[in-house]
C-alpha positions in Angstrom: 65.0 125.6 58.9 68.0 127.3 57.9 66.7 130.8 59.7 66.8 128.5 63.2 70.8 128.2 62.9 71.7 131.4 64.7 69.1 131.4 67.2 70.5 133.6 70.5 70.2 131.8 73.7 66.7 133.5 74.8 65.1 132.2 71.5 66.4 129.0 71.7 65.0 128.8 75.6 61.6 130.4 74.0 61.8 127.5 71.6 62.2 125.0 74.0 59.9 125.8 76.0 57.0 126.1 73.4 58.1 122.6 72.6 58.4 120.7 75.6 55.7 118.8 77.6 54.8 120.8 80.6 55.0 118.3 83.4 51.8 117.8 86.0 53.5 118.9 89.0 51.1 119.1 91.7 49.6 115.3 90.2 53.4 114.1 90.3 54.5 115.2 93.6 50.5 113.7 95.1 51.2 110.3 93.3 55.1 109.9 95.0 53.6 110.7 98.2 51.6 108.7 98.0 53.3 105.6 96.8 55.9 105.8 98.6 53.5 105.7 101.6 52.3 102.9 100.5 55.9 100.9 100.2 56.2 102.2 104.0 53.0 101.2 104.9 53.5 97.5 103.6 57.0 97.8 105.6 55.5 98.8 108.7 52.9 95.6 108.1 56.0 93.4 108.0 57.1 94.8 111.6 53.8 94.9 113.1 53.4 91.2 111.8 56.7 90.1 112.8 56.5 91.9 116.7 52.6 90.0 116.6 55.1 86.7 116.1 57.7 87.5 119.2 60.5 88.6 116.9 62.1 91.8 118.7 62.0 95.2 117.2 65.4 95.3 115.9 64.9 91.7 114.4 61.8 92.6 113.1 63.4 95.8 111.2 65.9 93.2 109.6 63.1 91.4 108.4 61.5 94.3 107.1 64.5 95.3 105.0 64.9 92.0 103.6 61.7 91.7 102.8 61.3 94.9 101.1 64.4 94.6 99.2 63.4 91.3 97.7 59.8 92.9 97.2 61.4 95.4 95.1 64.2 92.8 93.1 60.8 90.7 92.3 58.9 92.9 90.8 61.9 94.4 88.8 62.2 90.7 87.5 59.1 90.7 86.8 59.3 93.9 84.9 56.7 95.3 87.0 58.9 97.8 89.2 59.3 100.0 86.3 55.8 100.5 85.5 55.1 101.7 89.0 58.6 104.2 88.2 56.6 105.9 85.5 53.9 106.0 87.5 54.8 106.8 91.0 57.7 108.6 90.0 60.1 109.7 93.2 57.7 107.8 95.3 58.8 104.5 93.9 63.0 105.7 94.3 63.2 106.9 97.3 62.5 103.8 99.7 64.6 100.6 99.5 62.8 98.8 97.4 64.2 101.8 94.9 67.5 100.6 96.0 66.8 97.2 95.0 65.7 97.7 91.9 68.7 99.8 90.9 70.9 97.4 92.1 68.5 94.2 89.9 67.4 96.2 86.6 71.2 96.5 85.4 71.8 92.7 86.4 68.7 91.4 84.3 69.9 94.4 81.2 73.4 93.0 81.0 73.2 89.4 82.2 72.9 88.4 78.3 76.5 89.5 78.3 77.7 86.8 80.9 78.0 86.5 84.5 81.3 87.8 84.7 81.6 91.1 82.2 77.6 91.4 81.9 76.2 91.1 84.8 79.2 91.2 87.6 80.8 94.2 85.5 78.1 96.4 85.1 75.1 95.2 88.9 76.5 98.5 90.2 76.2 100.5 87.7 73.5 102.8 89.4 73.8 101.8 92.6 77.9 101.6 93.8 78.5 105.2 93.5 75.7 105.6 96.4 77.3 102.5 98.0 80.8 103.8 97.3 80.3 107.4 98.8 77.9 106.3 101.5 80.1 103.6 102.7 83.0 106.5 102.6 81.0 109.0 104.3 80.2 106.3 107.2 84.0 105.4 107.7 84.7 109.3 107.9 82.3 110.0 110.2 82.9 106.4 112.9 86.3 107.9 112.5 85.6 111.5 113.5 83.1 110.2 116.2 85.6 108.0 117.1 89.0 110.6 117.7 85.9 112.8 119.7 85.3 109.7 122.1 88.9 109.3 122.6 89.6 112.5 123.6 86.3 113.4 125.8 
């Protein structure tokens, strides 16, 4: 053990990669696709089902997101959102319900802590530094698009 201290950097990175799992690419990048399909799918049921009902498109894609999103916060309560994680990998993150749970899983981890420092401190955890530079990004841009409008 004592021969491994003064490894150089290429046979540590030898080492390493003797050791490590190799990871099923092509079977990973198949199963994302398609289960996140299949959340996109079941969102564009919602619409179709919603239009079959009268409600207008841009209604109907309100529904959709809601109903997604509490899709998603279910099934992380249900500690069911993370089993499809290990198994659909970036096909589970990628589509709101992916949103959801990130924004639910913290909130059910900390929630023994109390509402306040558990569960109010720490909802975000994952999720605001999305919100925070998305919601940044947006303002920058309305601006921008905004000083081009007034002087066009």
């Amino acid at each position: 053990m004592n021969s491994n201290i003064n490894m150089t950097n290429q046979e540590y990175s030898d080492f390493v990669d003797s050791k490590a799992k190799k990871s099923p690419i092509v079977k990973n990048i198949i199963l994302a696709f398609i289960i996140g399909g299949l959340i996109c799918i079941i969102g564009q049921i919602i619409i179709n089902i919603s239009m079959y009902y009268g409600v207008e498109q841009k209604d109907a894609r309100n529904i959709c997101s809601i109903c997604l999103i509490f899709l998603g916060a279910f099934l992380t309560a249900l500690n069911l959102y993370s089993k499809l994680g290990k198994f659909a990998g970036a096909g589970s993150v990628v589509p709101i319900t992916g949103f959801s749970n990130s924004i639910v899983a913290p909130a059910i981890e900390f929630k023994t802590e109390g509402y306040i420092l558990g569960l109010g401190a720490n909802m975000f955890k994952v999720a605001g530094p999305v919100l925070v530079y998305g919601i940044t990004t947006s303002v920058i841009v309305g601006f921008i698009y905004w000083l081009i409008k007034l002087f066009i």
